[in-house]
C-alpha positions in Angstrom: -147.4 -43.2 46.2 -150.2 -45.2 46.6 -150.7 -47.4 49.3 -149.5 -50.9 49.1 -152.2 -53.7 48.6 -152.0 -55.8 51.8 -151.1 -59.8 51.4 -153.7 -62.0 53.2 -153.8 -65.4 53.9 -157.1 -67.1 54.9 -157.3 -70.8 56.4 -160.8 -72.3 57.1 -160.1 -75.0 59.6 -162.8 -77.4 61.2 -162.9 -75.9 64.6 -161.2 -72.3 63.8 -161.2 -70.1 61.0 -157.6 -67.5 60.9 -156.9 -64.9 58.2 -153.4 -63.1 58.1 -152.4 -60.0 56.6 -149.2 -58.1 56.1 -146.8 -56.1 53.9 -143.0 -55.4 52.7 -142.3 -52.4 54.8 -139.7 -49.8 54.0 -136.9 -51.9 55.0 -137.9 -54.7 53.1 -138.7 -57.1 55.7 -142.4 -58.5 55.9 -144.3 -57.8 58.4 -147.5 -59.4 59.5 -150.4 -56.4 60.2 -153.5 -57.8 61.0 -154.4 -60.9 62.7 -158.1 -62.5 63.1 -159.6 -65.7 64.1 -163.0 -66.7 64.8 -164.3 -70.3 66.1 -165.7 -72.3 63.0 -169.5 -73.7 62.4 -170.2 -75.1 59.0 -167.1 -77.5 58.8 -166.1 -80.9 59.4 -163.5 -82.5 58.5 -161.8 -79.6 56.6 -164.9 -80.0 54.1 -168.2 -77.5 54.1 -171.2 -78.8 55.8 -173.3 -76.0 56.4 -172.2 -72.9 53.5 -174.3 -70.0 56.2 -172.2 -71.2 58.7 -168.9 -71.8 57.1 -169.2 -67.9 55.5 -170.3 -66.1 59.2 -167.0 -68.1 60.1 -164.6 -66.5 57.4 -167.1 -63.2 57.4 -165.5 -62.9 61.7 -162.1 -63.3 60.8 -161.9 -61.4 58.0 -163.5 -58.2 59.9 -160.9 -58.8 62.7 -157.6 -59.0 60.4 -159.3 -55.7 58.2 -159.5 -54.0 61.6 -156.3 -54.9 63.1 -154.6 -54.0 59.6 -156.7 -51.0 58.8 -157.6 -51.9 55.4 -160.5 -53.0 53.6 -159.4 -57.3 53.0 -161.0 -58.0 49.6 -158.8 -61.2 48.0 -156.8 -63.1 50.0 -155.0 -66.5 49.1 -157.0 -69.6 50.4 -155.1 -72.5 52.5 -156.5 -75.9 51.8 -156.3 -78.8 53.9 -159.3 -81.2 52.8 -159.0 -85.1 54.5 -158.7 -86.3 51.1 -155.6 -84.8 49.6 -152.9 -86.9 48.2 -149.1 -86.9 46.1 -148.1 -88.9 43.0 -144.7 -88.7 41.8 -144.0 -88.1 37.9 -141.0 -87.7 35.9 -140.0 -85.9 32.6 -137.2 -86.9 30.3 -135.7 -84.7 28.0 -132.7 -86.1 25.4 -130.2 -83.2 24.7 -128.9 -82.5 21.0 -125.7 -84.2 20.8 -124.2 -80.7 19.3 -125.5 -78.9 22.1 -125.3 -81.1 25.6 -125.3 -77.7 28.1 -128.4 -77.9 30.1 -130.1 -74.5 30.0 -133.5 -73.1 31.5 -135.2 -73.6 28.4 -134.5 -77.5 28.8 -135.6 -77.4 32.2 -138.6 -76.2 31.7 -139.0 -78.7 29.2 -138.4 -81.4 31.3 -140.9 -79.6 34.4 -143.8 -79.6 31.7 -143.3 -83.6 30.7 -143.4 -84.0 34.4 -146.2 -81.9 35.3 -148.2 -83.8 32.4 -149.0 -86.6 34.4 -152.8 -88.2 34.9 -154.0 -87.6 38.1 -156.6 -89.3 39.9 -160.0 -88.8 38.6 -162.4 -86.1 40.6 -159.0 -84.3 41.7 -157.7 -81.2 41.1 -154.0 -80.4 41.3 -153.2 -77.8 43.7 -149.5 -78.3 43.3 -146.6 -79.1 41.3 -143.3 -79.1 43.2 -139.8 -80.1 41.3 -138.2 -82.7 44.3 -134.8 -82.9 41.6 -133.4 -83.5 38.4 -131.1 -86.7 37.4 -128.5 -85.9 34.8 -127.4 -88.9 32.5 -129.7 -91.5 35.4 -127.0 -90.9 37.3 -126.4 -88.1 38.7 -128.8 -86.4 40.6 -129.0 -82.5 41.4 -131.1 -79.8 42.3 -130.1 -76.9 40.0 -128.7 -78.5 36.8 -128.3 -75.4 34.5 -125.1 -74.7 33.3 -123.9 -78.4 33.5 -123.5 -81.1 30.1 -125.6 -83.6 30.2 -127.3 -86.6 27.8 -130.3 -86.7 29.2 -132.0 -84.4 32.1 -135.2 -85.9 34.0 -137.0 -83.7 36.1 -138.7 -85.5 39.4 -142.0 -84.1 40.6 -144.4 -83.9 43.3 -148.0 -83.2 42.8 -150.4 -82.1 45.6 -153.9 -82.7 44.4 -157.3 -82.8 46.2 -161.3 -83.9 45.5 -162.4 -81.0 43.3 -166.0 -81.2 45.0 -164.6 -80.5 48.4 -162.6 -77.5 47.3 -164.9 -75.9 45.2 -167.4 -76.3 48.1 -164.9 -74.1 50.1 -163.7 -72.2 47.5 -167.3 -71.4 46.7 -167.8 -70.1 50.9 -165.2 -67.8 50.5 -166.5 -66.0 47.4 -169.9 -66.2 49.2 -168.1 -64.0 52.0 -167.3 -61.4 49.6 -163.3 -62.8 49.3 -161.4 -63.4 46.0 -159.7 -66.0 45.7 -156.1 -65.2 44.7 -154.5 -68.8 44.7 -155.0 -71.4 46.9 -152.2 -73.6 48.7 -151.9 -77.1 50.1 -151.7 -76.7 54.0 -149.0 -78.8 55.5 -146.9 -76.8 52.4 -147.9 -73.7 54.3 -147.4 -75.6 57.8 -143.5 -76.6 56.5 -142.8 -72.9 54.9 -143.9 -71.3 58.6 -141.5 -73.4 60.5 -139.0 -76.0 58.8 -135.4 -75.2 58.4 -133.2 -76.0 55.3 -131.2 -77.8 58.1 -133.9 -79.8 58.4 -134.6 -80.7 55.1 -131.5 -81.7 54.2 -131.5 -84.2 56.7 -135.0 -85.5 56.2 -138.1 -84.7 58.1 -142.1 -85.6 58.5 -144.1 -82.5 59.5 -147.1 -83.2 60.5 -150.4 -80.9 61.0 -152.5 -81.8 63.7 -155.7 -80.3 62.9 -159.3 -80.3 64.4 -160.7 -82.6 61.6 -157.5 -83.4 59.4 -154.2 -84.7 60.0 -151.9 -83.3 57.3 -148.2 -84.2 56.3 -145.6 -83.1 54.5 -142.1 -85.6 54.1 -138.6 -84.5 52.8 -136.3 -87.4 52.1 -132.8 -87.5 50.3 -132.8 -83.5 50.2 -136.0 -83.6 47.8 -140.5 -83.6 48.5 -141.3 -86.9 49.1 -144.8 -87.3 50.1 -147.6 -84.6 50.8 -151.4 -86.0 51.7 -154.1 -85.5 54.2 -156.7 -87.8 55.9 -160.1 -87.4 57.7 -159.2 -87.9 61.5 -158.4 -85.4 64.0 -158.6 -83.2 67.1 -162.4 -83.9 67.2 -162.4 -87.4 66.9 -160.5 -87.4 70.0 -163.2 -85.2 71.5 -166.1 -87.3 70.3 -164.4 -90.5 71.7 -164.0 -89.0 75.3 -168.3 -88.2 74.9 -168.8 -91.7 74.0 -166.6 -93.3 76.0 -167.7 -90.8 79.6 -171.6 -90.7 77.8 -171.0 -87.1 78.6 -174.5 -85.4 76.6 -172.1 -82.0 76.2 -169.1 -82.3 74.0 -167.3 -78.9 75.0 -167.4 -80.9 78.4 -165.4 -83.6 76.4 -163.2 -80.9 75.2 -162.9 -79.3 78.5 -161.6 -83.1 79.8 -159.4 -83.5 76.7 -157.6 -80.4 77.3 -156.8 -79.9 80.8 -156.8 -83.9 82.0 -155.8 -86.1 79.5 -152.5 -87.6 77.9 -151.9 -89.5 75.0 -150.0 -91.9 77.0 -150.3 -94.1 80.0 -147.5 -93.6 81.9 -147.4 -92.7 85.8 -151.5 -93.2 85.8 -152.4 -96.2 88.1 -155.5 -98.4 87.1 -157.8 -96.4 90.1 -157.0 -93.4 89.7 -159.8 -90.9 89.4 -160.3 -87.2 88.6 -163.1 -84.5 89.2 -165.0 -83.4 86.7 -166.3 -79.6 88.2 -169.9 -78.6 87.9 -168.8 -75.3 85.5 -167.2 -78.1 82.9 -170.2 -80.1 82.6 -172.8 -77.1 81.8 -174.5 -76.8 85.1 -174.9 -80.8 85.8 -173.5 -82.1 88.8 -169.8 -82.5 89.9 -169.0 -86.2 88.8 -165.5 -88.3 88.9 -164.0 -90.3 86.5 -161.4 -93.1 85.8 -158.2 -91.2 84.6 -156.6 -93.9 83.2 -159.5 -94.7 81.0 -159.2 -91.4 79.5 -155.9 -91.4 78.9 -156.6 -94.6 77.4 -159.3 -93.2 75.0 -157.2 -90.5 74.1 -153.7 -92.9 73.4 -156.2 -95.1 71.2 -157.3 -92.8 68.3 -153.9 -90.8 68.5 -152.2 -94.7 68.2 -154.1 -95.2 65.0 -153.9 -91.6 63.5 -149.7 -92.2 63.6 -150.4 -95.7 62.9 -151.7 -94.6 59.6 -149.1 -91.6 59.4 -146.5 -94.5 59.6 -147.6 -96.9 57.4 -147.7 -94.3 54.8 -144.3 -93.5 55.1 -143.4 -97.3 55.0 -145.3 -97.4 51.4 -143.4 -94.7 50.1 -139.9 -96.5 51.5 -138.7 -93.5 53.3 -139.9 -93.7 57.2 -136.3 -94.7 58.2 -134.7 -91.1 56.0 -135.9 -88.9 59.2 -133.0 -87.7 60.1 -134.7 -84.9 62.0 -137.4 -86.4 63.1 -140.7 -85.1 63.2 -142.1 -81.9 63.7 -146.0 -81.1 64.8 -147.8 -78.0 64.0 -151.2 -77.3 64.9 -153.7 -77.3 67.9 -152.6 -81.0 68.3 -149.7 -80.6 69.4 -149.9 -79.3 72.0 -152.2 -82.6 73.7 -150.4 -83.5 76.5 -148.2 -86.9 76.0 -148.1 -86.9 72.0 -144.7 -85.6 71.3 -143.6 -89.2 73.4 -146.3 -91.1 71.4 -145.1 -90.2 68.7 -141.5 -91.1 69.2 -142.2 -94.3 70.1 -144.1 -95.2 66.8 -141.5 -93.4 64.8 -138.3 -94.4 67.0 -137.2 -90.9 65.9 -137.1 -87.5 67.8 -140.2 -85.1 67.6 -140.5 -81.6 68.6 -143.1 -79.0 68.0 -142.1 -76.5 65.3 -141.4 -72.7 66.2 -142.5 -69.6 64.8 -140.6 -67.4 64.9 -142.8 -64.1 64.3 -143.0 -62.1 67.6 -146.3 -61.5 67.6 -147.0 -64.8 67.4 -144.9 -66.6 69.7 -146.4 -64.4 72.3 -149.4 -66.9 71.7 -150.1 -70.0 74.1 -150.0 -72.2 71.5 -147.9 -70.1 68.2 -147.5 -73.2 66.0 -151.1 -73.7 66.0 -151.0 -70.8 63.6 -148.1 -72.2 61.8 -149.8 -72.9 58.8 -151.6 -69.3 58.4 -148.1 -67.8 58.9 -146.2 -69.9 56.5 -148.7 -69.3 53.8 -148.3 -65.8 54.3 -144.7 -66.1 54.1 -145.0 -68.1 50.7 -147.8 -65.2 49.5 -145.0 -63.0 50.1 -142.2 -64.6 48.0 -144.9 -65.0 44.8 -145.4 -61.6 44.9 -141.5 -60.6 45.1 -141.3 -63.2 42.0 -143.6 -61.0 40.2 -141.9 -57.5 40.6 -138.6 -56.0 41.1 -135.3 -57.6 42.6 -135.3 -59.7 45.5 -134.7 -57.5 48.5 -132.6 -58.9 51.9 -135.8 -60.5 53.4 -136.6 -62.7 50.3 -133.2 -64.3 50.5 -133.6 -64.7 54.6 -136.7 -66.8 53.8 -135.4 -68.2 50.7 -132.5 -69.5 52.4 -134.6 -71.1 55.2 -135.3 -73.7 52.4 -138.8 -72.9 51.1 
């Protein structure tokens, strides 16, 4: 029998580049086999800067995943997360023959295609088209109406679309490292798929990705999609505001401070208090001190304004009180001291940091900030058990998770 063609996954962040690979094994669970990262040049803000740099980037992390997994990695599907993705809703309306009112899969897909025919914004390309429900008679509104009578069936949608010169610029880095591109996926999707619960879902929940030069989102409401976007602000901004704001000439120094001293709130931090900064964090300068609560403060402005503007989007798309479950950050972001609390006070709702649950991964100091890598390959899985033969025990493990 020949040997099964691996599944990879490949996300090009700002500040770190991840490819996944894995495989159905013989007891039909999947199983992630090679795992490789490498620190990213060439990117900012989730767009290419610099193509030489961006392809040594994927070239690094793609070598490490082939070696872990012991195969040659020569396609892979590409995660996008580009500042300026966005959602527009759509529905499509389909009037049933009076003699014939059973809704089948033919009328379904009828009413999918109206939807999906929607103009999008000009300069985008749609990455996505997700069914949120269907509304039987304008009344009635369900998530698998086959079988039932009906009028009329309208099919709600969600599409995910993105500037088409930012992805082709990426999409053109990866082919430039010798990768084909399989399909390519929204990454908050991903970020949901890796560690949302149907539980959560039902009850309504705003996952948000806390990247190095994005913040992504993805929002359920009323048991359906409700909002999926992207925007140009984070984990570096933070970084360059410490530089500015200490006129430190180093910005891993910045990092180094944002990292180990700061929070993103002000709470049990007096006015005077100071910190060190040692010698081997500034890059050979001299040992210097520093007001803490004026980094804290730095660090609670432009994390302020990045849920600010999280919030307000919600507002505008009249669901930021349908949370039941709060919110849930994925990530290197999320794990900056103080912004789980931040975050609950601008939301008023709980917030936790979502779990993987692959071993290898939660071995990890920071697992969800591979959450998005993981729940790609987790949805690379399932379309390739949609293409071939009956859906084994895993596929209805994951399915049932609520992806």
């Amino acid at each position: 029998m020949p040997p099964q063609t691996p599944i990879v996954v490949l996300e090009v962040g700002t500040t770190r580049t991840v490819c996944m690979a894995g495989m159905i094994d013989d007891e039909d669970s999947l199983v992630m086999t090679g795992f490789g990262t490498s620190a990213t040049t060439g990117v900012r803000k989730g767009e290419i800067t610099e193509l030489q740099y961006a392809v040594s980037s994927i070239r690094s992390a793609v070598e490490a995943a082939s070696k872990e997994a012991r195969c040659d990695i020569r396609s892979a599907c590409l995660i996008y997360s580009g500042g300026s993705t966005e959602s527009t809703h759509s529905h499509g309306r389909v009037t049933l023959d009076p003699r014939h009112q059973v809704i089948d899969s033919e009328i379904m897909a009828e009413a999918r295609d109206i939807a999906r025919d929607c103009t999008l914004p000009p300069d985008t390309k749609r990455l996505h088209s997700i069914v949120s429900n269907y509304i039987i008679d304008d009344t009635r509104v369900v998530h698998n109406p086959e079988g039932l009578t009906a009028n009329q069936l309208q099919a709600n949608m969600l599409s995910i679309h993105t500037s088409i010169s930012g992805l082709t610029a990426m999409s053109n880095a990866v082919q430039e490292a010798q990768i084909e591109i399989m399909n390519c996926k929204f990454g908050a999707l991903c970020a949901g798929a890796g560690v949302l619960t149907a539980e959560q879902k039902k009850a309504g929940v705003l996952l948000v990705d806390l990247g190095g030069g994005t913040t992504s989102y993805l929002a359920y409401a009323d048991e359906s999609y409700a909002a999926a976007g992207s925007f140009a602000v984070g984990g570096d901004h933070v970084t360059n505001d410490i530089a500015l704001g200490f006129h430190l000439a180093s910005v891993k120094t910045a990092e180094w401070l944002k990292t180990s001293s700061s929070s993103a709130i002000l709470d049990n931090v007096t006015p005077t208090e100071r910190g060190t900064i040692p010698a081997h964090a500034t890059l050979g300068a001299p040992e210097r001190s520093y007001n803490l609560r004026s980094l804290h403060t730095i660090v609670n402005a432009r994390l302020e304004e990045t849920f600010k503007i999280l919030r307000t989007i919600m507002d505008n798309h009249n669901i930021l009180s349908k949370f039941g479950a709060g919110v849930v950050l994925t990530g290197g972001g999320a794990y900056q001291n103080g912004v789980v609390q931040l975050v609950e006070r601008i939301f008023q709702c709980p917030c936790i940091i979502g779990e993987v649950d692959d071993p290898k991964l939660a071995e990890l100091q920071q697992p969800a900030a591979f959450a998005t890598a993981y729940g790609a390959l987790r949805l690379a899985a399932l379309d390739e058990m949609r293409k071939g033969r009956e859906r084994p025990s895993w596929f209805s493990r994951i399915f049932n998770k609520g992806l």
